[in-house]
C-alpha positions as CSV (number, residue, x, y, z in Angstrom):
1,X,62.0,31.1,-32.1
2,X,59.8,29.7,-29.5
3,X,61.6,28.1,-26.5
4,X,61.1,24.8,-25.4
5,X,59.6,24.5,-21.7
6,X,61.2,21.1,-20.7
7,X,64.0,22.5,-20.8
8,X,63.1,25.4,-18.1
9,X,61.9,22.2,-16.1
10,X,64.6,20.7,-16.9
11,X,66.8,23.6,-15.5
12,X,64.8,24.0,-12.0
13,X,65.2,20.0,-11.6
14,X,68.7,20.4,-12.1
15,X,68.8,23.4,-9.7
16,X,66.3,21.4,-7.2
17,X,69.0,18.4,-6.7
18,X,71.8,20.6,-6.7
19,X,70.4,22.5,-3.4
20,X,69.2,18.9,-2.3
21,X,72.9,17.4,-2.6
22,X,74.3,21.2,-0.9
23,X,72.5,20.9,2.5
24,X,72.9,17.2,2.9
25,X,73.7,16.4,6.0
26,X,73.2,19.8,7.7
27,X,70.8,21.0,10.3
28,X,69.3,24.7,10.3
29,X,72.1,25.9,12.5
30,X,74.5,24.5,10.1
31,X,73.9,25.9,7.2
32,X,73.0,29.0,8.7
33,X,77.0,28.8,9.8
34,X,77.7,28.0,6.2
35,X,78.2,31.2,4.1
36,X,79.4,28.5,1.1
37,X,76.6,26.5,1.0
38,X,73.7,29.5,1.8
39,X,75.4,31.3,-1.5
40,X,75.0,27.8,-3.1
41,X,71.4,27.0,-2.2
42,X,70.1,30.5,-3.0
43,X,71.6,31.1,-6.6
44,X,69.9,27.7,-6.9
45,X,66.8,28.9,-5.8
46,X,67.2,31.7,-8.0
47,X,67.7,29.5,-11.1
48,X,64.7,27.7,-10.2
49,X,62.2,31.0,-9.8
50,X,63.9,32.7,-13.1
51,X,63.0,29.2,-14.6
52,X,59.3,29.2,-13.8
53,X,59.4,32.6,-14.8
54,X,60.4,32.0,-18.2
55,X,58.0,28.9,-18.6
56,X,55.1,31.0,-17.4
57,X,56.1,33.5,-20.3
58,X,56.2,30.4,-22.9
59,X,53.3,28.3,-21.4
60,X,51.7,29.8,-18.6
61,X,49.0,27.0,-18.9
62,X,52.1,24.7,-18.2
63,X,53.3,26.6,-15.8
64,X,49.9,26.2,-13.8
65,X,50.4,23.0,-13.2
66,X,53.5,23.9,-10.8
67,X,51.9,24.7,-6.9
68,X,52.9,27.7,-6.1
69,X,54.4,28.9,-8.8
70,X,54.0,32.4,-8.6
71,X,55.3,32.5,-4.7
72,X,58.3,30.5,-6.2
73,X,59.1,33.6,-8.8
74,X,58.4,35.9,-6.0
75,X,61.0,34.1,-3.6
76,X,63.4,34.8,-6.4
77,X,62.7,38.3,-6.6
78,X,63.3,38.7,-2.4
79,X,66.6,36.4,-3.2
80,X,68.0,38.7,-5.6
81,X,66.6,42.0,-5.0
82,X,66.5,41.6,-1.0
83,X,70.3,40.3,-1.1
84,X,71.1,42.4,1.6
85,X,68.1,40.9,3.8
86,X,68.2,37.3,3.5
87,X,66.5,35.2,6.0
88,X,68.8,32.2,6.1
89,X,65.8,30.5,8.1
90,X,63.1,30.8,5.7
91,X,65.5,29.7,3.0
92,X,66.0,26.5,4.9
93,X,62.4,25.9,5.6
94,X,61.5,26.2,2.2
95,X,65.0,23.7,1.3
96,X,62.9,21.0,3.6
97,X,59.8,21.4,3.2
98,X,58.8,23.1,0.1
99,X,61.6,21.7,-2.2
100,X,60.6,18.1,-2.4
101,X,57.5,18.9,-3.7
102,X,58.6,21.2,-6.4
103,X,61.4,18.5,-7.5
104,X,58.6,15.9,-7.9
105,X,56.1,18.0,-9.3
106,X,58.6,19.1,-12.3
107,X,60.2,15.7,-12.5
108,X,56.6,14.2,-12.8
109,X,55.8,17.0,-16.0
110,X,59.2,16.4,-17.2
111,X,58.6,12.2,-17.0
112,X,55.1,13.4,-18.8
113,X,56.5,15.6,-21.8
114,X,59.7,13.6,-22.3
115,X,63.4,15.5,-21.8
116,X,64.3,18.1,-23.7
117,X,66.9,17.9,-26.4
118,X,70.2,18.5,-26.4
């Protein structure tokens, strides 16, 4: 059975606003402070890069169309298998200033394919 990609999209927009509503509100220094919310934002992120990975697997032509989406996987990969190591900066300033574009980019494709089904 072949898996339908929106809803990978689907799941990494979902993940995208969750770690949007998480650190609103916050300054670096804040949620480096916050153990809560840095667990929050990076299973997040880690939903997100597992997502893309599964979409490249499906439709990697699809998956193209994401920037980045290889570096997004591989920040996935340093979330999970580096847990130990996590630099709470970097994972901020890829919350503000990578993040926005990935939300749009997959909520544009999502807008484009129509949502996936329930």
């Amino acid at each position: 059975m072949r898996h339908d990609p929106r809803a990978y999209l689907w799941d990494a927009q979902q993940a995208a606003e969750a770690i949007n509503r998480f650190i609103a509100g916050l300054d670096a220094a804040g949620y480096a402070q916050n153990a809560l919310v840095r667990a929050a934002v990076e299973r997040q992120f880690e939903i997100i890069g597992e997502a893309l990975s599964r979409l490249s697997n499906i439709d990697p032509e699809l998956a193209r169309r994401v920037p980045h989406v290889r570096e997004i996987i591989g920040f996935r990969n340093v979330l999970i298998h580096g847990y130990a190591v996590v630099d709470h900066a970097r994972v901020w300033r890829i919350a503000e200033t990578l993040l926005p574009g990935l939300y749009s980019t997959v909520s544009a494709l999502l807008a484009e394919l129509g949502a996936p089904d329930a």
